[in-house]
C-alpha positions in Angstrom: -19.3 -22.6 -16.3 -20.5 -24.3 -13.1 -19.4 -22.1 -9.8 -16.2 -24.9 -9.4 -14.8 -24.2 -12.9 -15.4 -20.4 -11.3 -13.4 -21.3 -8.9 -10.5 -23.0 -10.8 -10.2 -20.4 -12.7 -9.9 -17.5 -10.8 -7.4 -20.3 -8.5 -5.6 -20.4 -12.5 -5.1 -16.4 -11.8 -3.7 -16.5 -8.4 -1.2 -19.4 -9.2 -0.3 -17.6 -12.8 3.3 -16.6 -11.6 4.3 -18.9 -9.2 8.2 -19.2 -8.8 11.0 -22.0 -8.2 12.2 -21.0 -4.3 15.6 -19.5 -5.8 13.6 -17.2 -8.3 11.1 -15.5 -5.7 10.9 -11.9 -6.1 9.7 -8.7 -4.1 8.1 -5.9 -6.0 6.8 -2.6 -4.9 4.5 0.8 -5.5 5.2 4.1 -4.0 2.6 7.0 -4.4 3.1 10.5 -4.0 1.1 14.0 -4.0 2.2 16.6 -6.1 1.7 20.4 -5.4 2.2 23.8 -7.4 4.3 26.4 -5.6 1.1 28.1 -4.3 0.5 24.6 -2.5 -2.4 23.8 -4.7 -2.7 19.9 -6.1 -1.6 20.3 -9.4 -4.4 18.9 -11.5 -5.1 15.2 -12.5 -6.1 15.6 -16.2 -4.9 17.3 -18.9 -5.9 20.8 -19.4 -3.9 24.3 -19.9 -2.5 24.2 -16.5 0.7 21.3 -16.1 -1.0 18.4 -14.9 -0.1 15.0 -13.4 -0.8 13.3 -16.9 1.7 15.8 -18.4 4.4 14.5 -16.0 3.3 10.4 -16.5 3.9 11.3 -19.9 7.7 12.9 -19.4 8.8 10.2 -16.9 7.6 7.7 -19.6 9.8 9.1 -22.2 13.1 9.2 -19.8 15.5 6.5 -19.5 14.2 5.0 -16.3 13.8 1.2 -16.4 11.3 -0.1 -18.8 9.7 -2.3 -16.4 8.3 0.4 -14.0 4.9 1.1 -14.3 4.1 4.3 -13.3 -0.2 5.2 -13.3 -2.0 7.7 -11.8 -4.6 7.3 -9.1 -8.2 9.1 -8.8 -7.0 12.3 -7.2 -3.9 12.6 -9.2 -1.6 10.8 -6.8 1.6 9.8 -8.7 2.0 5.4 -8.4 5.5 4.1 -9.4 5.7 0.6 -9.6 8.8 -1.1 -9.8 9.7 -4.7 -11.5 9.9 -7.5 -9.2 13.0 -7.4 -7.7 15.1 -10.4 -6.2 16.8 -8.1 -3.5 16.3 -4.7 -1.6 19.1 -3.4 -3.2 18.1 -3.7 -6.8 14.7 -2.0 -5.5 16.6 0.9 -4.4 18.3 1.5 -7.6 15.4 1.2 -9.4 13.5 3.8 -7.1 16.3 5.8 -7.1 16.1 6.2 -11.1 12.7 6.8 -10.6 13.2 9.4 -8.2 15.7 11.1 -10.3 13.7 12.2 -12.6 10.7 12.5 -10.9 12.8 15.3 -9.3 13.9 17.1 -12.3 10.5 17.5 -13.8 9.8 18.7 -10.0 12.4 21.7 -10.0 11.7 22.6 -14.3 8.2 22.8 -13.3 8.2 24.7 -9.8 6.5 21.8 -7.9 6.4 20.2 -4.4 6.9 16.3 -4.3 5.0 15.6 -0.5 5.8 12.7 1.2 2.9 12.1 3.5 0.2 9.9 3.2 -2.7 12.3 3.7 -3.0 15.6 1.9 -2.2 17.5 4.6 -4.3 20.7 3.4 -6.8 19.8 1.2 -10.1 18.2 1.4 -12.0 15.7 -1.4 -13.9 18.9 -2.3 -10.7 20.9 -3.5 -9.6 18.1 -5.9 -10.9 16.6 -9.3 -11.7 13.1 -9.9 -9.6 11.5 -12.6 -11.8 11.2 -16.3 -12.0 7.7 -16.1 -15.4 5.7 -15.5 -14.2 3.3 -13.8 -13.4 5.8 -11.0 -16.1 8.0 -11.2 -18.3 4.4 -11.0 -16.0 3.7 -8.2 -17.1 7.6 -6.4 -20.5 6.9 -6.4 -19.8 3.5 -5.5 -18.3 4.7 -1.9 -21.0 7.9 -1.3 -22.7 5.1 -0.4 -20.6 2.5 1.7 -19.4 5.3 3.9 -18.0 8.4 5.2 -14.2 8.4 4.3 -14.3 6.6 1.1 -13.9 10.0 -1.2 -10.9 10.8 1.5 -9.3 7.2 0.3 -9.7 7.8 -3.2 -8.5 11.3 -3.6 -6.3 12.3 -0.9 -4.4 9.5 0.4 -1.0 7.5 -0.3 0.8 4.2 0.5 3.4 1.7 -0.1 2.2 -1.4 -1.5 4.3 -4.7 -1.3 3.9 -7.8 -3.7 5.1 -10.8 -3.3 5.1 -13.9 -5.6 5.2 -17.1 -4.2 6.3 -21.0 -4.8 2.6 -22.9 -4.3 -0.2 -21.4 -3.1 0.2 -23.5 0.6 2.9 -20.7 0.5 1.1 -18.1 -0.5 -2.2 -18.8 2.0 0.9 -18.6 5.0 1.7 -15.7 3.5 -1.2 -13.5 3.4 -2.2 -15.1 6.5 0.8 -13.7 9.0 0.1 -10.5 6.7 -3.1 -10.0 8.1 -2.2 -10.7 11.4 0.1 -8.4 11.7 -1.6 -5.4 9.6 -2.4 -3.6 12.9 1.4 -3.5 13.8 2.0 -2.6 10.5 -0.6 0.8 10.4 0.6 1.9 13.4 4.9 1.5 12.5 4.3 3.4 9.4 1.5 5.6 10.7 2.8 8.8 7.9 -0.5 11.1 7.8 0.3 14.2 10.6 -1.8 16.5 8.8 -5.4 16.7 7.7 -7.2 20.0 6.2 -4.8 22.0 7.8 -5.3 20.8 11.4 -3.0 18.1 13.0 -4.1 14.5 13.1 -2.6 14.3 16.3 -3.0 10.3 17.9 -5.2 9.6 15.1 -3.7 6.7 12.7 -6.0 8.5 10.3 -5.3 6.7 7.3 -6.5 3.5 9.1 -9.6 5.0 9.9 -10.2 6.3 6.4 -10.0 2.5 4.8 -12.3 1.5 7.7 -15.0 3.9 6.5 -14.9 3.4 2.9 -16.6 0.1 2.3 -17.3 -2.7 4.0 -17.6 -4.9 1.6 -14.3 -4.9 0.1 -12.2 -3.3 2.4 -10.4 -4.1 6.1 -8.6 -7.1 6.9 -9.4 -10.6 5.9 -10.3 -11.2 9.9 -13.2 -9.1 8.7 -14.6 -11.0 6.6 -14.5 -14.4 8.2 -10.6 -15.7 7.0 -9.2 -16.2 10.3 -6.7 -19.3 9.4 -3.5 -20.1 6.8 -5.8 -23.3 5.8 -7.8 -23.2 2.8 -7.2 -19.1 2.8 -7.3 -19.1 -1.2 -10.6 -21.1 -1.3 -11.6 -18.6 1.5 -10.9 -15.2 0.0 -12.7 -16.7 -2.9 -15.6 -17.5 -1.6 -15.9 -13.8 0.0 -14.4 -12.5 -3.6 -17.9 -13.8 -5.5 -20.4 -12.5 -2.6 -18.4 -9.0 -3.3 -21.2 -6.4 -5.3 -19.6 -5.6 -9.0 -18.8 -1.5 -9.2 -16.9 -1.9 -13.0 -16.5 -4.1 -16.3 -14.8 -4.2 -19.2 -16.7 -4.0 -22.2 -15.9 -5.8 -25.5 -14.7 -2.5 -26.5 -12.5 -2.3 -24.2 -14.8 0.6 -22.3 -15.8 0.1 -18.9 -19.4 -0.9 -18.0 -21.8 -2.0 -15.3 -23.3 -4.4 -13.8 -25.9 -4.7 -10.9 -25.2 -7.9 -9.0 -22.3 -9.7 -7.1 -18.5 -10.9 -9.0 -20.1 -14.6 -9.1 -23.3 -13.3 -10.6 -21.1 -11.2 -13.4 -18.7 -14.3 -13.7 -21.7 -16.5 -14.6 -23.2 -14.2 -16.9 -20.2 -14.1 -19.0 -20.2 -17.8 -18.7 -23.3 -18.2 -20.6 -22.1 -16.3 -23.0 -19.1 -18.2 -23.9 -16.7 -15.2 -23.1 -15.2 -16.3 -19.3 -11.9 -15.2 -19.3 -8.8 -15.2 -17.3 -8.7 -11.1 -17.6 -12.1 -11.4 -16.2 -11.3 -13.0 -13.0 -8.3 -11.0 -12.8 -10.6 -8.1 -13.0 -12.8 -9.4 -10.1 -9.6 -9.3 -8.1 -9.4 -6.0 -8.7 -12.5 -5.3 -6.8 -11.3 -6.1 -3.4 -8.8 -3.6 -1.5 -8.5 -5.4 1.7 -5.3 -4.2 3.2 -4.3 -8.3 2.1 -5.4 -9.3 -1.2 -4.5 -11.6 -4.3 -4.1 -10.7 -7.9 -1.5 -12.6 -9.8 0.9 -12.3 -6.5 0.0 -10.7 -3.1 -0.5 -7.4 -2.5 0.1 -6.0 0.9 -1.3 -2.2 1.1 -1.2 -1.4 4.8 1.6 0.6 5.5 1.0 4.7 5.1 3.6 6.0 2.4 6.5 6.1 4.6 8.8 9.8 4.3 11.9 10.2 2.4 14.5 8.3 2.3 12.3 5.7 4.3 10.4 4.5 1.0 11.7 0.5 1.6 11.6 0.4 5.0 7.6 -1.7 5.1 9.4 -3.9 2.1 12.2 -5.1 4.5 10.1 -5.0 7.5 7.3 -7.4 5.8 10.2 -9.0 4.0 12.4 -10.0 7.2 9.5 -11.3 9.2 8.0 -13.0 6.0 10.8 -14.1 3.5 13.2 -16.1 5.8 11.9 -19.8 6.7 13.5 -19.7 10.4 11.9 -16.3 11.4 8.5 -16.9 9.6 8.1 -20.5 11.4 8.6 -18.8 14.4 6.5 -15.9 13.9 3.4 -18.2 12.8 3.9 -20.0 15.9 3.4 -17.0 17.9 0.4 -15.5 15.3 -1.2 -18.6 16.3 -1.9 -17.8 20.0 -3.5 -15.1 19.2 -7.2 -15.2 19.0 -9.5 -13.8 16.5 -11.2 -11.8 18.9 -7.9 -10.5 20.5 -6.9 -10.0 17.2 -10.1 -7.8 16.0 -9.4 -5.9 19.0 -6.1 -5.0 18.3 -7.2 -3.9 15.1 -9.3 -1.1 16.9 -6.6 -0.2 18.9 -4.5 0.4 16.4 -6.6 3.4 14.9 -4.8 5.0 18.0 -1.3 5.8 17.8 -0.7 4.8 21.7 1.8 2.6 22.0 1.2 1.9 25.5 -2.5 0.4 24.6 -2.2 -3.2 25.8 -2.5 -5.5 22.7 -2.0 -9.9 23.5 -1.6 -10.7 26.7 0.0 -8.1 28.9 2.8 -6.5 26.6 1.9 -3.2 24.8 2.1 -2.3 21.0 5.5 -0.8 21.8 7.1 -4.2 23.3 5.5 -6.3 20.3 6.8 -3.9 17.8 10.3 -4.1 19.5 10.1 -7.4 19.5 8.8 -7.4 15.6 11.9 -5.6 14.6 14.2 -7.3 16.4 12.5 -10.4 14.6 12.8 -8.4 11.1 16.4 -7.8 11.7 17.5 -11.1 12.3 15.4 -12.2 9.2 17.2 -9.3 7.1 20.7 -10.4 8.2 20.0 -14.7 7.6 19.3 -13.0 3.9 22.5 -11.2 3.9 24.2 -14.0 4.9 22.1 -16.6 2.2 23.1 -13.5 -0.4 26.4 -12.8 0.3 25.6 -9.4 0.7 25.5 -7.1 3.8 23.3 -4.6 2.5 20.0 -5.4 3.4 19.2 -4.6 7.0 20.3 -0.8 6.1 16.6 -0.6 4.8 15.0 -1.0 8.1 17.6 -0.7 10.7 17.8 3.2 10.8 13.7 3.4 11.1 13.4 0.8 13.7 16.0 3.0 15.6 14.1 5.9 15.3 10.7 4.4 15.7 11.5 2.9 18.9 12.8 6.4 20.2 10.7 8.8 18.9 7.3 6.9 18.1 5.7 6.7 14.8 6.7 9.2 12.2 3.6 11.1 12.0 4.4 11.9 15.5 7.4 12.7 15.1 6.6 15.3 12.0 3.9 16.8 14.4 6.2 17.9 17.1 8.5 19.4 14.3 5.6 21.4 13.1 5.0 22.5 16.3 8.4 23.5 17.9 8.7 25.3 14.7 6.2 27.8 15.4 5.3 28.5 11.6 1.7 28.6 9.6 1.5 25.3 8.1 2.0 26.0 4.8 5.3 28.2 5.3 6.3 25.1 7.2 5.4 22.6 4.8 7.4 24.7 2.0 10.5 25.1 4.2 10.4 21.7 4.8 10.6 20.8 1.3 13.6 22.8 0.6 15.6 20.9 3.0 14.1 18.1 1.6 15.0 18.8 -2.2 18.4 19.2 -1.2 18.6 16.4 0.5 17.3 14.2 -1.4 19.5 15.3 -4.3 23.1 14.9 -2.8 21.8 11.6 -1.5 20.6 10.5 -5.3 24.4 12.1 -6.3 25.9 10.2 -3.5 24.4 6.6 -4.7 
């Protein structure tokens, strides 16, 4: 296959699921860390000790929605996925059921659902690696890129948005105002105030993990030269083939290697006769910039948000995104911004100051005001194209604090520290509130 019929199909991929304007849908993936009630990560294989694969297995055999996915990630971090979704409402109730019984395996089994996005005690060292080869390819893969990139793999968490789209000019706007505003979007749902113990004070620490893992396939797609809504699909493309391979698939369904870029695997398999769409699906697979395309777009910036706060990046993203009037306006405005401001901003934004200047003269805190006042009105439009009054409930109580109080890993900080405990006795305190909580509001709903 010459490198254009590369490129059509791997284009075949990324336009698979596209939707009539009425049928777009919103999907999305929560992870969590799990402890025992010593405040050890339960382990991520199977074993004599209770382990994550033990509880996959349970929440898979409960009558929670056959659509969610639920898999487990290298370090043993719990990923629900939901199905797509048409409103924010039906993605709460399928979280909800999720949660429900996520929950009840939690109090049978003595364990401690966190709801940070950094391990707050633990370092890489303390954990095993999932027995999977494409991971383990995947560790020795990023001992080599950089510093951080055993931290991503084992001890972080996130929310992850996906988005389907009507045409792929849609999609390209799309994951264009994405990247644009990922900065914004790190520091809003900045979630990691712990790390080994210690707090992470300013640090937007999950930020500066993903930007020391690898920089080949990691970062914004500003980083790698896709600075414009035109041609953006060609463009990710193009940097998708230079990419070095880490995994295959085997035609035993095993995972192999393969020592050369995505275009260089692509084209072997070509010769063979074997090119596939799974294949090129599979090269997608290899990129984790905090914007990328599989099927739909994935957005992965924001840090897994705390309780009760799981949607809040869905309506956020969704607000300024999904409505035509506030996305034509917010284009207009991503527009002024150069690349160079723009690569700037996404240093600043490893900071958690919101007085740092970003465009022009106005700090992060008056663009994110003005972000959320943007979100809003693009929440309430959809209540009003709905008939429904429902979803700016997602966002509105966050924004509120947010704007108050700062980002929540902030926030959680100060808690720690008027509380005057050990971290650990706070943590565990904290997470009887918590399980209370959480159940009279899953009873309420």
């Amino acid at each position: 296959m010459s490198s254009s019929n590369i490129l059509s199909n791997i284009v075949d991929v990324i336009s698979s699921k596209l939707r009539t304007p009425e049928m777009v849908t919103t999907g999305v993936e929560i992870e969590n860390i799990i402890y025992d009630n010593n405040l050890q990560r339960i382990p991520v294989n199977k074993g004599k000790i209770f382990s994550i694969m033990d509880i996959k297995e349970r929440l898979e055999r409960t009558d929670i929605q056959p659509a969610n996915v639920i898999t487990v990630e290298p370090g043993g971090q719990l990923e629900y996925a939901s199905p797509p979704c048409y409103t924010l409402s039906d993605l709460k109730d399928a979280w909800d059921s999720y949660l429900t019984s996520l929950l009840e395996i939690c109090e049978e089994e003595n364990l401690m659902l966190l709801d940070f996005a950094l391990d707050p005690i633990h370092s890489p060292h303390d954990i095993a690696i999932i027995d999977h080869r494409k991971y383990r390819l995947m560790w020795q893969r990023f001992a080599t890129t950089g510093t951080l990139g055993h931290w991503m793999m084992l001890n972080t968490t996130s929310v992850q948005i996906n988005y389907d789209y009507t045409s792929l000019e849609e999609a390209e706007r799309l994951a264009f105002l994405a990247d644009a505003l990922h900065p914004f979007v790190s520091v809003i749902f900045a979630n990691a105030p712990f790390r080994s113990g210690s707090v992470t004070g300013s640090q937007n620490i999950r930020e500066i993990i993903w930007n020391d893992t690898d920089p080949f396939r990691c970062g914004t797609l500003l980083d790698h030269g896709i600075s414009s809504a035109q041609g953006l699909v060609r463009s990710f493309i193009d940097y998708l083939l230079t990419t070095p391979t880490i995994f295959t698939p085997t035609h035993t369904d095993d995972i192999g290697t393969f020592d050369g870029s995505l275009m260089e695997w692509l084209s072997s398999l070509d010769d063979e006769g074997s090119l596939s769409a799974s294949d090129s699906l599979t090269a997608l697979h290899h990129i984790f910039t905090q914007v990328r395309f599989k099927e739909i777009l994935e957005i992965r910036g924001p840090d897994r948000p705390p309780f009760g706060f799981e949607l809040a990046p869905v309506a956020f993203l969704s607000g300024l995104l999904r409505t035509p009037a506030v996305s034509d306006r917010l284009y207009e405005i991503v527009l002024s911004w150069s690349p160079e401001e723009r690569r700037q901003v996404q240093l600043k934004a490893q900071t958690l100051d919101l007085s740092q200047k970003a465009f022009g003269a106005r700090t992060f805190h008056d663009w994110i005001e003005q972000l959320f006042s943007m979100a809003l009105d693009g929440l309430t439009e959809w209540d009003a194209q709905s008939q429904t009054d429902h979803e700016r409930m997602f966002l509105e109580p966050f924004a509120e604090s947010f704007l108050s109080n700062g980002p929540k890993s902030l926030q959680i900080q100060k808690e720690f520290e008027k509380s005057d405990k050990l971290l650990k006795i706070y943590l565990r305190d904290r997470w009887l509130q918590q399980k209370q909580a959480l159940g009279a509001a899953l009873k309420a709903a």
